[in-house]
C-alpha positions in Angstrom: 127.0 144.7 151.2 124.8 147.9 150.0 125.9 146.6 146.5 124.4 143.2 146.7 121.4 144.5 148.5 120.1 146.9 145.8 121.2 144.1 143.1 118.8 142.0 144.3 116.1 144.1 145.6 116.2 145.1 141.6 116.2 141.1 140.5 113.6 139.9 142.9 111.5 143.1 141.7 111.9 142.1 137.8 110.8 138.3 139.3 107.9 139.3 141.0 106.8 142.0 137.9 106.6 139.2 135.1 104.7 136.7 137.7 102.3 139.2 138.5 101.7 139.8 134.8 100.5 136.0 135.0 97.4 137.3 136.4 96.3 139.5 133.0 96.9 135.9 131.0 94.4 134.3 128.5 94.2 130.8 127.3 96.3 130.1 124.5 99.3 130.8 122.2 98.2 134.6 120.9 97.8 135.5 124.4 101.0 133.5 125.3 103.3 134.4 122.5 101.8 138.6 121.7 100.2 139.1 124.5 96.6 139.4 122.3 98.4 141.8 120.1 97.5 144.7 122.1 100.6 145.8 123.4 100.5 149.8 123.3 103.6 152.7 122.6 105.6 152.5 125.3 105.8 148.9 125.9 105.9 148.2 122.4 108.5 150.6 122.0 110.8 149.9 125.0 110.2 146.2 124.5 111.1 146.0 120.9 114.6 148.7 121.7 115.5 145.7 125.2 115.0 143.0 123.6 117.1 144.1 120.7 120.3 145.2 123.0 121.1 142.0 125.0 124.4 141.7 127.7 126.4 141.9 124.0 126.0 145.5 124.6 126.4 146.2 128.1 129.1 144.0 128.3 130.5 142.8 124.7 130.1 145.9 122.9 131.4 148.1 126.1 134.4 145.3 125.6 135.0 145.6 122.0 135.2 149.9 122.4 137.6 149.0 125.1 139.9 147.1 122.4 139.1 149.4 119.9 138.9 152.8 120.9 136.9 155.5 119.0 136.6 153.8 115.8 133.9 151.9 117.2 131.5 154.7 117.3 130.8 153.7 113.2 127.8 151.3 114.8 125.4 154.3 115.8 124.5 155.6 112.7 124.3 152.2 110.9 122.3 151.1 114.2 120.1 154.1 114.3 119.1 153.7 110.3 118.2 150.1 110.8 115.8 150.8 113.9 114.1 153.6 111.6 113.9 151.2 109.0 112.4 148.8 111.1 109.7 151.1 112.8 108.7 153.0 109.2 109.3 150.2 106.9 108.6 147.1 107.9 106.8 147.4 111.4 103.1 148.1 110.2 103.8 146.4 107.5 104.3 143.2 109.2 101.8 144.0 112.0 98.6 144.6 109.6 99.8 141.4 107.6 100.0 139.1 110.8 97.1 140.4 112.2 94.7 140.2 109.2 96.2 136.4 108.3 96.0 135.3 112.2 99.6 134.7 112.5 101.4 134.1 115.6 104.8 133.1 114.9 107.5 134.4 112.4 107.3 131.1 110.1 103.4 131.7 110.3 103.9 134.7 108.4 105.8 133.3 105.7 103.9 130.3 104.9 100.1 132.3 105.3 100.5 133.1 101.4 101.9 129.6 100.1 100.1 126.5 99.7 101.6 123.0 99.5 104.9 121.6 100.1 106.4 125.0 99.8 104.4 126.2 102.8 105.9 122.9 104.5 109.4 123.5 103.4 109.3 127.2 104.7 108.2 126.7 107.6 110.8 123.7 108.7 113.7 125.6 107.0 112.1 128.7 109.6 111.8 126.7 112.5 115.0 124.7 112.2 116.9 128.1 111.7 115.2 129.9 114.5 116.0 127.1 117.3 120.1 126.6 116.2 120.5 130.2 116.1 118.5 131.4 119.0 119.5 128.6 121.0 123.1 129.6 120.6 122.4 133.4 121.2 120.1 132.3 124.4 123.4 130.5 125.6 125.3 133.8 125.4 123.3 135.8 127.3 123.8 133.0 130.1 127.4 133.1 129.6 126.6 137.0 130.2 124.9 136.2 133.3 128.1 134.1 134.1 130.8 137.0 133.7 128.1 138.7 135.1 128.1 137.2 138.8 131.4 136.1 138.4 132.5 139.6 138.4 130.5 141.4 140.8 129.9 138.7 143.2 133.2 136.6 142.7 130.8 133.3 141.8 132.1 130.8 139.9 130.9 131.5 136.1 129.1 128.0 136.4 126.7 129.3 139.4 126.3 132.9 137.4 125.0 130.7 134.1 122.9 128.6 136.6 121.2 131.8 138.5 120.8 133.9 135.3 119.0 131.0 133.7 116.5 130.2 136.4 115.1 134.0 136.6 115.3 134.1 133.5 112.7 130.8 132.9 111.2 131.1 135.8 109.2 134.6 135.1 109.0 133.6 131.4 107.3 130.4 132.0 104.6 132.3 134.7 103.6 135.1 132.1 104.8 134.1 128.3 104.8 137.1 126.2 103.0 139.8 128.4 105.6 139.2 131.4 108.3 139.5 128.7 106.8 143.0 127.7 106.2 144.5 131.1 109.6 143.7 132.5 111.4 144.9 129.8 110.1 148.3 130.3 111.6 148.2 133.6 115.1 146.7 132.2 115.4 149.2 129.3 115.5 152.0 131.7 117.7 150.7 133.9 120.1 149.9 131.2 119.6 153.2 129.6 120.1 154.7 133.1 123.7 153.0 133.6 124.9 153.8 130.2 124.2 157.6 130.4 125.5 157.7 134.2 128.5 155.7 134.3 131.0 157.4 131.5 130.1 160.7 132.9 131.2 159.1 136.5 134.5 157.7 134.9 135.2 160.8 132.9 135.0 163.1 135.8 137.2 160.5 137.5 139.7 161.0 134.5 140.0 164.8 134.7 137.9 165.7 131.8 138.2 165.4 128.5 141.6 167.0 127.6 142.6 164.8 130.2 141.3 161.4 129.2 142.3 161.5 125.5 145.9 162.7 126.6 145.7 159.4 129.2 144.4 157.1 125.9 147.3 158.7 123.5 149.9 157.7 126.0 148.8 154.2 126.1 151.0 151.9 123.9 148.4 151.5 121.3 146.9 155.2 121.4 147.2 155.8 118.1 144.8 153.0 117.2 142.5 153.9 119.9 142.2 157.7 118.8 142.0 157.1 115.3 138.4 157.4 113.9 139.4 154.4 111.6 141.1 152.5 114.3 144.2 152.8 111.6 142.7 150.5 109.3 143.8 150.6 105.6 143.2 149.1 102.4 141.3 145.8 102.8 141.8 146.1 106.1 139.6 149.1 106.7 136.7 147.7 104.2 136.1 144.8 107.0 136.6 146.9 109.9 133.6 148.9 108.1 132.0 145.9 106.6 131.8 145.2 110.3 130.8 147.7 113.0 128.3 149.2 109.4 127.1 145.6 109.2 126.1 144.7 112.1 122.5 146.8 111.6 121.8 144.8 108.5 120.6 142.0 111.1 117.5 144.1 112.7 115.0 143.5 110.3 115.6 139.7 110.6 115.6 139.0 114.7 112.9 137.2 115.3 112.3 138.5 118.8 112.1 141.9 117.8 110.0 141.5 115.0 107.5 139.9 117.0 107.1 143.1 119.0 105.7 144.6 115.6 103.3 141.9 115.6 102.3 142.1 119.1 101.3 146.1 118.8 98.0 147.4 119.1 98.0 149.8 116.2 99.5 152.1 113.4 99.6 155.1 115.9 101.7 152.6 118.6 104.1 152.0 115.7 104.4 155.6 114.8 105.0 157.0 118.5 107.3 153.9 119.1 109.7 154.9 116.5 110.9 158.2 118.2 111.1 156.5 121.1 112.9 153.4 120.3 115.0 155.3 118.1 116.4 157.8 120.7 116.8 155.3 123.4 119.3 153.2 121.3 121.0 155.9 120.2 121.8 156.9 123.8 122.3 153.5 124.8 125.0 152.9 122.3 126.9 156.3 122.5 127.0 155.4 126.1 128.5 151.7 125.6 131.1 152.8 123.5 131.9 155.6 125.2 132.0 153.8 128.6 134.9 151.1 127.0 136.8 154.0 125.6 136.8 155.8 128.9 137.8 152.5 130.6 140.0 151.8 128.7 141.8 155.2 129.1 141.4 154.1 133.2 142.6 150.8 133.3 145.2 150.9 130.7 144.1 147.0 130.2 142.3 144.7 131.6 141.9 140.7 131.3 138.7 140.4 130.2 137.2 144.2 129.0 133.9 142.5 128.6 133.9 142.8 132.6 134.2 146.8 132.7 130.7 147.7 133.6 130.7 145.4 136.4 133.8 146.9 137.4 133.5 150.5 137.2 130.4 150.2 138.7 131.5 148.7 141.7 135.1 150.6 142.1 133.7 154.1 141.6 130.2 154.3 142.9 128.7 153.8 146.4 127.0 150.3 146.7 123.3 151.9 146.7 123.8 152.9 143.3 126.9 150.5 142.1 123.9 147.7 142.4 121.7 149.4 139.9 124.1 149.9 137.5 125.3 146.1 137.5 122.2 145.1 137.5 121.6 146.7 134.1 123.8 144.1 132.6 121.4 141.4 133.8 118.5 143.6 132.9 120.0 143.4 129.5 120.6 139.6 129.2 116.8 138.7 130.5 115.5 141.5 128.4 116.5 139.5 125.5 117.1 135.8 126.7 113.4 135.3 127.5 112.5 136.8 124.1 114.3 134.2 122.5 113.1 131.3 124.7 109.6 132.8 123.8 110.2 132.6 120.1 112.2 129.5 120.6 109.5 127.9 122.3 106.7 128.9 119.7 108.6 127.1 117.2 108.3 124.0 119.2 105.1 124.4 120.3 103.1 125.7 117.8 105.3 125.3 114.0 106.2 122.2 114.7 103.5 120.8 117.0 99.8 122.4 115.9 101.4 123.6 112.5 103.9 121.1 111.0 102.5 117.6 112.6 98.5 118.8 112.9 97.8 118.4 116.4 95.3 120.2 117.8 95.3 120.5 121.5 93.0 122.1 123.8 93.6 125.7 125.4 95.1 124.1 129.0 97.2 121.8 127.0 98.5 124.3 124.5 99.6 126.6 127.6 101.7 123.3 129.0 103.2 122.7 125.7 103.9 126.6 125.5 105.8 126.0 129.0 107.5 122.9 129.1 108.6 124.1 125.8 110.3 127.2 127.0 111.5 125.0 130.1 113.6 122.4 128.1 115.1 125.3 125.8 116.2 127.3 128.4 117.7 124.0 130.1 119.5 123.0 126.6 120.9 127.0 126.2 122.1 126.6 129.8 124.2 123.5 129.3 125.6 125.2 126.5 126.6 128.3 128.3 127.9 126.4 130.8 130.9 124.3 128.7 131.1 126.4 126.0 129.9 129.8 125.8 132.7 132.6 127.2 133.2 135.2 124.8 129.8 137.1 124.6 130.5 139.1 121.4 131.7 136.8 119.0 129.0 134.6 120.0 126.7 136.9 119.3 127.9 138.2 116.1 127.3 134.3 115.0 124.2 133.6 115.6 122.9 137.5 114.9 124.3 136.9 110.8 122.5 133.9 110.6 119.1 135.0 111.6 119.5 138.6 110.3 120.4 136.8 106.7 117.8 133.7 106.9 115.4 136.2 107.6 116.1 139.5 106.5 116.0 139.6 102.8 113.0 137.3 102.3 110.7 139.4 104.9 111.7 142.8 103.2 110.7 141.9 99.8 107.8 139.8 100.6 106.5 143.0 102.6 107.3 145.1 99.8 107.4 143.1 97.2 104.1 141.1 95.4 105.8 139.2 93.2 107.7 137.4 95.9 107.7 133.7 95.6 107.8 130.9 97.9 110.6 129.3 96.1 112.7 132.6 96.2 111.9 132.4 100.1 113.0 129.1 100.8 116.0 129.4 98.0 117.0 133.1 99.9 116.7 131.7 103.4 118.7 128.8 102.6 121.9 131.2 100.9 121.3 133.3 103.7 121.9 131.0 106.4 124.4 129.1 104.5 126.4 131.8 103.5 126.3 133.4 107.0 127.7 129.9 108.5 130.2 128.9 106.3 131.9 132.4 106.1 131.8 132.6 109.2 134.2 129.5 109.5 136.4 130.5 106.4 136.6 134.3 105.8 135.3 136.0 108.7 139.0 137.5 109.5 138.8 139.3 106.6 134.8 140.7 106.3 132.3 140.2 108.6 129.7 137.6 107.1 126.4 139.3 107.5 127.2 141.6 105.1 127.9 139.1 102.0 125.6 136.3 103.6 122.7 139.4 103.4 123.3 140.5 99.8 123.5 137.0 98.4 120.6 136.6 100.0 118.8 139.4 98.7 119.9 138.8 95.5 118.5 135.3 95.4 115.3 136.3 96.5 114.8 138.7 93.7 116.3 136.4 91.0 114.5 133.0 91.7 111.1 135.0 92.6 111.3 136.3 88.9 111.5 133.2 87.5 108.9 131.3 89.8 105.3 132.0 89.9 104.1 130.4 92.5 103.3 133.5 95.2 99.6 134.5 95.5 98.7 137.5 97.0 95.3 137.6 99.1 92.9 140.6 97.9 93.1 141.7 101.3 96.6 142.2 101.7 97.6 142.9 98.5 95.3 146.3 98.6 97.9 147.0 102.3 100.9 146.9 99.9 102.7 149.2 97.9 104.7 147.8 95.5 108.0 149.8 96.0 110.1 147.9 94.6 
């Protein structure tokens, strides 16, 4: 009972925090979608770190270390490169450049330097890539929500997916971008909380150290889980690399993160924001993998390891603090669910609406679109969840390869890069996506398709943009960049 208590004492809080944010608001979509870009270094940074780690962590990721073991550790330092490169790289970068072009969305900021059809077909190809991709990883995080309640509560999934989607719309529609912010301070230090408490509970439960690996080793498949290489060879051992080293290569093309970038009030948030974000994922993801590994040298096995959280929580902690801890997971899946719907809805709302068909609507009826536009997303990734969506991880990985290469690639070089054109964008985004999609139906057994789907895309980028001459760099920004390249 003490369990469920604090669980929802923590939900109703995160409810009522992102409706009271409702009250700071401003008419229109920069104040909707970046909160007036003046997020500062603590919001920025825990923001950006949330809405980057969604339930695949506390609950796929903590799942996959279960299954396979040690080896798993290879996606810190990968993880902790890519958030560096983020923050010192492309961060400022990206925020000077939207701010000084007036860009609100991610397509905005690819089209601001083209003219023309291109600047149409960019934006579309954007648009159309964000909502499939973000749709489906919105629908994982409320098949998260599902295991979620299912777990701890013993709900049916369906009523978990139907609960996590309501809180999740519900404070996202009240206070757009700046409610989105606020609350996911709150949910990145609960989730950092649980990952540093809970495998020191369950290794003190095991004995210790000496203890736990001797309990892993006698397992039937201890060799694999002790191994640092999970005894991978040949082949083999280049996707299982390609893999948990490939998964970073996606940062720098999430749309909801990068829009945290955007969002930031200035060069020194960005600067101070890097430490910090930095350092809390590092934690966060030494204490996922190590909570599956301990787990898995508790349980021996379990049915469904993306449930240990849940269940460790609840078996070995008393219920005032067990309903912190599970609530982490949901703190994780809203953290990053009503990012999406955010940037889902922008591309409805604005891309398509004000940008792509040139409507021009008032400030009251720009804040309904805004709304009703995160409404029926959220309603569309819900059904979805609900007869489709069960294992978290995979789902993930699927739609985090496509954005990561769509994206990726072309925003790299076109920050650092002047000679960038808009037919290497649109020809990079496209092999990108394309490549991410199909491999993932074909060869995805044998290497993990972001890392192919990126290069290619890189690759194309560079080679088209050589040939093409149609990118035109404004005075203004050209005198922010540093051709590095």
């Amino acid at each position: 009972m003490s369990t469920t208590l604090s669980f929802w004492f923590y939900t109703i809080a995160i409810m009522a925090v992102g409706m009271y944010s409702a009250r700071y608001g401003r008419p229109g979509s920069a104040d909707f979608f970046l909160a007036g870009r003046g997020i500062g270094t603590w919001v920025s940074a825990l923001s950006a770190s949330a809405s980057a780690e969604s339930g695949w962590v506390t609950l796929g990721l903590v799942g996959m270390a279960f299954q396979t073991g040690i080896g798993a550790l290879w996606i810190i330092p990968g993880t902790v490169i890519a958030f560096l490169f983020n923050w010192l790289v492309i961060a400022d970068r990206l925020r000077r450049q939207a701010h000084d072009q007036g860009s609100i969305t991610l397509p905005d900021v690819f089209t601001a330097n083209f003219t023309g059809w291109h600047a149409v077909a960019i934006r579309v190809l954007a648009m159309l890539i964000i909502l499939s991709m973000l749709s489906a990883y919105v629908a994982a995080q409320f098949s998260a929500a599902g295991k979620m309640f299912e777990a701890m509560l013993d709900w049916p999934y369906e009523a978990g997916v139907i609960v996590g989607a309501i809180i999740v719309i519900s404070y996202t529609i009240s206070g757009g971008f700046r409610a989105v912010a606020w609350t996911d301070v709150l949910q990145a230090l609960l989730m950092i909380s649980a990952m540093l408490i809970l495998p020191l509970v369950l290794l003190v439960h095991l004995g210790g150290i000496d203890s736990m690996w001797q309990r892993l080793g006698a397992l039937e498949d201890g060799t694999t889980l002790t191994a640092p290489f999970a005894d991978q060879f040949g082949m083999a051992l280049v996707g299982f690399m390609a893999m948990w080293l490939g998964i970073p290569l996606g940062y720098c093309g999430q749309p909801h993160i990068l829009v945290r970038y955007m969002a930031t009030r200035d060069t020194t948030a960005i600067r101070r924001g890097a430490l910090i974000s930095t350092t809390w994922v590092f934690l966060l993801f030494t204490g996922a993998v190590l909570l599956g590994v301990f787990a898995r040298a508790w349980y021996g096995s379990l049915n469904d390891p993306e449930t240990v959280l849940p269940r460790v929580a609840g078996e070995l902690l008393p219920g005032l603090l067990a309903g912190p801890m599970i609530a982490a997971v949901l703190a994780a899946i809203c953290s990053t669910a009503d990012s999406q719907l955010l940037v889902s809805a922008s591309a409805v709302s604005h891309d398509l609406y004000v940008r792509v068909l040139g409507r021009q609507p008032d400030n009251q009826r720009i804040v309904f679109l805004n709304r009703l536009a995160v409404l029926l997303i959220g309603l569309i990734a819900m059904v979805v969840a609900l007869v489709k969506v069960r294992v978290i991880f995979d789902f993930v990985l699927y739609a985090w390869a496509g954005l990561g290469a769509a994206f990726g690639p072309a925003l790299i070089l076109m920050l650092l890069w002047r000679r960038t054109s808009a037919a290497g964008v649109i020809a990079g985004m496209l092999v990108g996506f394309i490549t991410a999609v199909v491999w993932r139906m074909t060869l995805h057994n044998y290497l993990y398709e972001l890392a192919p789907a990126f290069l290619l895309a890189f690759v194309t980028v560079w080679l088209v943009s050589l040939f093409t001459s149609e990118h035109k760099v404004p005075a203004s920004i050209g005198k922010q960049q540093k051709n590095v390249l």
